[in-house]
C-alpha positions as CSV (number, residue, x, y, z in Angstrom):
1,X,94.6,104.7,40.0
2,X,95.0,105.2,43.3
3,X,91.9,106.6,46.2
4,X,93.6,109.9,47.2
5,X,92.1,112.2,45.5
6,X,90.1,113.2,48.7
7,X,90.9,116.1,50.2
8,X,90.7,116.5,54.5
9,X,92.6,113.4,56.6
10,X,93.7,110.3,55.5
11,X,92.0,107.1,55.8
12,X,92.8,103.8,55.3
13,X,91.0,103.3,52.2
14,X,93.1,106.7,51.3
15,X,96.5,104.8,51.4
16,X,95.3,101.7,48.9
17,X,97.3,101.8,45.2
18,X,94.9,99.8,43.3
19,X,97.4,99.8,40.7
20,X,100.3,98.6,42.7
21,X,98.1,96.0,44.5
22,X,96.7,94.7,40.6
23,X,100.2,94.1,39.8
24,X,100.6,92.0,42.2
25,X,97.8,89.9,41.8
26,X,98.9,89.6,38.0
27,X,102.4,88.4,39.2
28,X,100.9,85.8,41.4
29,X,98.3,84.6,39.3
30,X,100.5,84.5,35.9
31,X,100.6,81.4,34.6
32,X,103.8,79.6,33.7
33,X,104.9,76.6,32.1
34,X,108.0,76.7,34.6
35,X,107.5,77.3,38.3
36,X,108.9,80.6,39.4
37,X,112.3,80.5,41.7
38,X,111.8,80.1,45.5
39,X,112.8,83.6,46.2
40,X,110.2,85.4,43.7
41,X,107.7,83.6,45.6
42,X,109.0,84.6,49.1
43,X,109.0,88.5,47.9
44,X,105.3,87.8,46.0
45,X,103.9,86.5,49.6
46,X,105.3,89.2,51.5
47,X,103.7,91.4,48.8
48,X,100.7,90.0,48.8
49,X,100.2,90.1,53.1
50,X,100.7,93.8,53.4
51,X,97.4,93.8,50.8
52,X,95.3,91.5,52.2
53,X,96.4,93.5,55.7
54,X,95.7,96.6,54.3
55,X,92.3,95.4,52.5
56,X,91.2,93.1,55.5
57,X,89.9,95.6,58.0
58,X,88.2,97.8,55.5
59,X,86.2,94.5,54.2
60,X,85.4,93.2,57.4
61,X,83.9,97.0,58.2
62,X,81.7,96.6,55.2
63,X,80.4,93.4,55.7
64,X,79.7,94.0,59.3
65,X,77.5,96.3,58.3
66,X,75.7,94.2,55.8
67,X,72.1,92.0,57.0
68,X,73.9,89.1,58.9
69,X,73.0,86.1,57.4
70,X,72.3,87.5,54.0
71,X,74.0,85.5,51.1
72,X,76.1,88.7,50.5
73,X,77.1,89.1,53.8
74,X,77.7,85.2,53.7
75,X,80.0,85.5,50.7
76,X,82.2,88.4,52.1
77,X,82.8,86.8,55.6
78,X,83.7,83.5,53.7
79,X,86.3,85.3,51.6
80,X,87.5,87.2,54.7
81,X,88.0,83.8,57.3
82,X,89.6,81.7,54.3
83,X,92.2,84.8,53.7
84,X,92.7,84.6,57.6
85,X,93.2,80.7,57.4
86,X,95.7,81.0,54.1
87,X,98.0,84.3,56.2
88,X,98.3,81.7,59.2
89,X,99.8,79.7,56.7
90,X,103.6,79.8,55.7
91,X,104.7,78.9,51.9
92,X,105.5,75.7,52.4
93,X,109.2,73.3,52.0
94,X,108.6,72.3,48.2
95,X,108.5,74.9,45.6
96,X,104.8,73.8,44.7
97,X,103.7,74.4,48.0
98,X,104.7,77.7,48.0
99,X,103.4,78.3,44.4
100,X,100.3,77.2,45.2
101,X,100.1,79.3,48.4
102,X,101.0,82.6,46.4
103,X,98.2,82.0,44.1
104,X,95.5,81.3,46.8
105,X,96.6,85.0,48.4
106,X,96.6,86.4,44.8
107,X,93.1,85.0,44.2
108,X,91.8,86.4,47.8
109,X,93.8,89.6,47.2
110,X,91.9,90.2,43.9
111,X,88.1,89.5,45.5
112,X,88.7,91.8,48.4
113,X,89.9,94.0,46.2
114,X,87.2,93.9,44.0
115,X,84.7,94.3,47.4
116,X,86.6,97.3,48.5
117,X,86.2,99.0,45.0
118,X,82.7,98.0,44.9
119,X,82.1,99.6,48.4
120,X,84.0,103.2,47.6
121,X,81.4,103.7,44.6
């Protein structure tokens, strides 16, 4: 499913494949009773940034307008500035590391997912 149906000019929200992004999060949250090779993690982050890129912005819009202080508003900016902290983070050396890493964006990619979804309805 993806938000184009819209008809007139393109907005960001416009551009997001839900379905693309929800496979991601699957691959990055599977879990396996063998840690995935190095590289698969590499391609999963890089995945994974171009969402929360895309999604960031749209999120921060919506909760900017939110009641400051509210415990909604307070939820959505904490997702948003621990996503910021885990993007200025790298993978890692150890194959761990960067395992662990992939999940954290995969678990941030699928809430601000889930807040963008709930804002478009």
């Amino acid at each position: 499913m993806t938000t184009t149906e819209r008809p007139g000019a393109a907005t960001t929200t416009d551009c997001i494949d839900v379905d693309s992004i929800a496979l991601t999060i699957d691959q990055a949250l599977t879990r396996r009773r063998v840690l995935p090779p190095y590289q698969e993690l590499v391609d999963l982050e890089r995945l994974l940034r171009g969402h929360l890129q895309l999604l960031m912005p749209i999120v921060q819009k919506d909760t900017d307008a939110l009641d400051r202080g509210t415990p909604e508003w307070y939820q959505q900016q904490t997702c948003l500035d621990h996503t910021r902290q885990a993007l200025a983070q790298g993978l890692g050396e150890g194959l761990q590391s960067a395992a662990s890493h992939v999940e954290d964006l995969g678990r941030m990619c699928r809430i601000l997912l889930n807040y963008q979804q709930e804002d478009t309805r």
